[in-house]
Structures are given as structure tokens and as C-alpha cells.
C-alpha positions as a LaTeX table, in Angstrom:
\begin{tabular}{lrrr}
\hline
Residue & $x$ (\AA) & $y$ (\AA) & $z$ (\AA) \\
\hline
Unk1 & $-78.10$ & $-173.02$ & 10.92 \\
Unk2 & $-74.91$ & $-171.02$ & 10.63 \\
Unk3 & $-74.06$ & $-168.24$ & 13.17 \\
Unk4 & $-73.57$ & $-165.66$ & 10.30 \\
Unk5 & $-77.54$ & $-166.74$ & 8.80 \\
Unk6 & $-78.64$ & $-163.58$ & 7.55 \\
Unk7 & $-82.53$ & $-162.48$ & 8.10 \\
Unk8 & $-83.73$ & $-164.00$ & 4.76 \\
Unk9 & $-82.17$ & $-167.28$ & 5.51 \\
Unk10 & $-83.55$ & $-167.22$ & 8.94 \\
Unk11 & $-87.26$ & $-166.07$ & 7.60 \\
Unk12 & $-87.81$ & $-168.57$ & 4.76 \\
Unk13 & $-86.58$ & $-171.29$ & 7.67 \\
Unk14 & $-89.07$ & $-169.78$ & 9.92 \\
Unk15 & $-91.98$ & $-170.05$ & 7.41 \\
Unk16 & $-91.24$ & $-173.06$ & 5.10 \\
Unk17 & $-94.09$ & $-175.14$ & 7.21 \\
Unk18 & $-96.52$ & $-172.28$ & 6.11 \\
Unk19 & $-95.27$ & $-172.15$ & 2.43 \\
Unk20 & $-95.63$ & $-176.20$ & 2.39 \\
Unk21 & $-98.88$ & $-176.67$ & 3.88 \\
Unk22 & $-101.03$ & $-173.72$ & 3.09 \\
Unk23 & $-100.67$ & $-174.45$ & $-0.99$ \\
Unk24 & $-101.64$ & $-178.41$ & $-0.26$ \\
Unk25 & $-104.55$ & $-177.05$ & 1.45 \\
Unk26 & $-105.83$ & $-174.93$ & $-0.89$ \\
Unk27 & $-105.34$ & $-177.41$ & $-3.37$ \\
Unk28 & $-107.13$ & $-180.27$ & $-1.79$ \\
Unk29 & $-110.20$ & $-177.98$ & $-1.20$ \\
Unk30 & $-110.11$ & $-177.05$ & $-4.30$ \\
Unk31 & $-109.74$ & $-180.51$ & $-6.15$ \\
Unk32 & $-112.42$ & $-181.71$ & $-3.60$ \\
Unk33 & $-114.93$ & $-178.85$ & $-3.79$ \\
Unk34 & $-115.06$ & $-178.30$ & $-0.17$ \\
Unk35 & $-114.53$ & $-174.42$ & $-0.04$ \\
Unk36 & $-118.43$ & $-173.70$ & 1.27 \\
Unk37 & $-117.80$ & $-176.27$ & 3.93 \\
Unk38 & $-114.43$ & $-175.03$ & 4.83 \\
Unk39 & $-115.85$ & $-171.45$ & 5.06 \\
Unk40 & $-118.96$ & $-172.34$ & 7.42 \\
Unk41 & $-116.17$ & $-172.79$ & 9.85 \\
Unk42 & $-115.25$ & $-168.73$ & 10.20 \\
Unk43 & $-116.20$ & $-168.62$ & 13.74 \\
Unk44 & $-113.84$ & $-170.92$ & 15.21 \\
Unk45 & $-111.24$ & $-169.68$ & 13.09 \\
Unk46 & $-112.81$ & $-165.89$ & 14.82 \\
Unk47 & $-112.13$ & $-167.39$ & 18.30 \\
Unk48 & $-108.47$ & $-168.61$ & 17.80 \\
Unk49 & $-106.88$ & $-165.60$ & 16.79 \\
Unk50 & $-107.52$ & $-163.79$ & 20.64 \\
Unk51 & $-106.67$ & $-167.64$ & 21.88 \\
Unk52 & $-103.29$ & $-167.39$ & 19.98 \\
Unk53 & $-102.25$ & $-163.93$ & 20.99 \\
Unk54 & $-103.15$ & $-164.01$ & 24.31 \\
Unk55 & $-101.81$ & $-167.77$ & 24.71 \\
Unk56 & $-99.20$ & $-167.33$ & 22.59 \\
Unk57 & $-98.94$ & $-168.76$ & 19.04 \\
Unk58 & $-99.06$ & $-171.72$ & 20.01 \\
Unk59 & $-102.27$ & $-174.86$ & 19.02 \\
Unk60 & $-102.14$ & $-176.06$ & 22.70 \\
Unk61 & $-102.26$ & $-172.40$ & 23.71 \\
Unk62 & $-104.41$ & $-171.37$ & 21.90 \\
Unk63 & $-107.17$ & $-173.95$ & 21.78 \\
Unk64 & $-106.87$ & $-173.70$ & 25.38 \\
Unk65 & $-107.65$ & $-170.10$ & 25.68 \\
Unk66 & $-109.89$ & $-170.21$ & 22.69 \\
Unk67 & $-112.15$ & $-173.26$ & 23.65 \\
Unk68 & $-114.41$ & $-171.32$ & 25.81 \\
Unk69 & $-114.50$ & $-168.45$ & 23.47 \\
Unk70 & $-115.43$ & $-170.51$ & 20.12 \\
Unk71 & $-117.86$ & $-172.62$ & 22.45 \\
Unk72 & $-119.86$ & $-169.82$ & 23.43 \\
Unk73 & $-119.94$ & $-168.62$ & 19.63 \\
Unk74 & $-120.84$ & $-171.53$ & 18.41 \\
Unk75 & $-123.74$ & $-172.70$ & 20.97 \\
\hline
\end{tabular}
């Protein structure tokens, strides 16, 4: 990374794992048919998002903070 990056340089570095793995995702759901099973999972993606902001935005972080959360959702 140069010193002089400007902010576009700096955000498409930031977010190239997103661009890469999001569209293979979608893909292989779609190629596999696996949407309806993907979707029956909303409530654990429901507890992450406080895990992640209030652990940061990090997995470790937030399946730590979210564990409890998505286990009493989901008993």
C-alpha cells in the first residue's frame, strides 16, 4: 500500500474479500438449490449482528457474544 493511497484504493482493498466471496456464494446456492435451506437459518444470522457490534466485527467476537443470544432463539 502506498502512503499517498487515495480512499478508493484503500476501500476496494478493504472489501475485495466481500466482493470475492459473497458472488461464489450466491452462486453455489444457486447452482445447488439450497436457498430455502440457507434461509431457515435467519435467526442466527438475527443474533450475530448485536454479537458483531457489540464485540466488534470480528467471527471470534462475535460468536462469542452472540452464542448465548442465537442459543436462546433457537431453543
Amino acid at each position: 500500500l502506498r502512503p499517498t493511497a487515495g480512499l478508493d484504493e484503500l476501500l476496494v482493498l478493504r472489501f475485495t474479500p466481500a466482493m470475492i466471496v459473497l458472488p461464489v456464494g450466491m452462486y453455489l446456492l444457486t447452482m445447488h438449490g439450497l436457498w430455502m435451506q440457507a434461509a431457515s437459518f435467519w435467526p442466527m444470522t438475527v443474533g450475530m449482528i448485536p454479537g458483531s457490534f457489540i464485540a466488534g466485527s470480528t467471527p471470534l467476537g462475535g460468536g462469542c457474544i452472540a452464542f448465548p443470544l442465537t442459543s436462546l432463539m433457537l431453543r
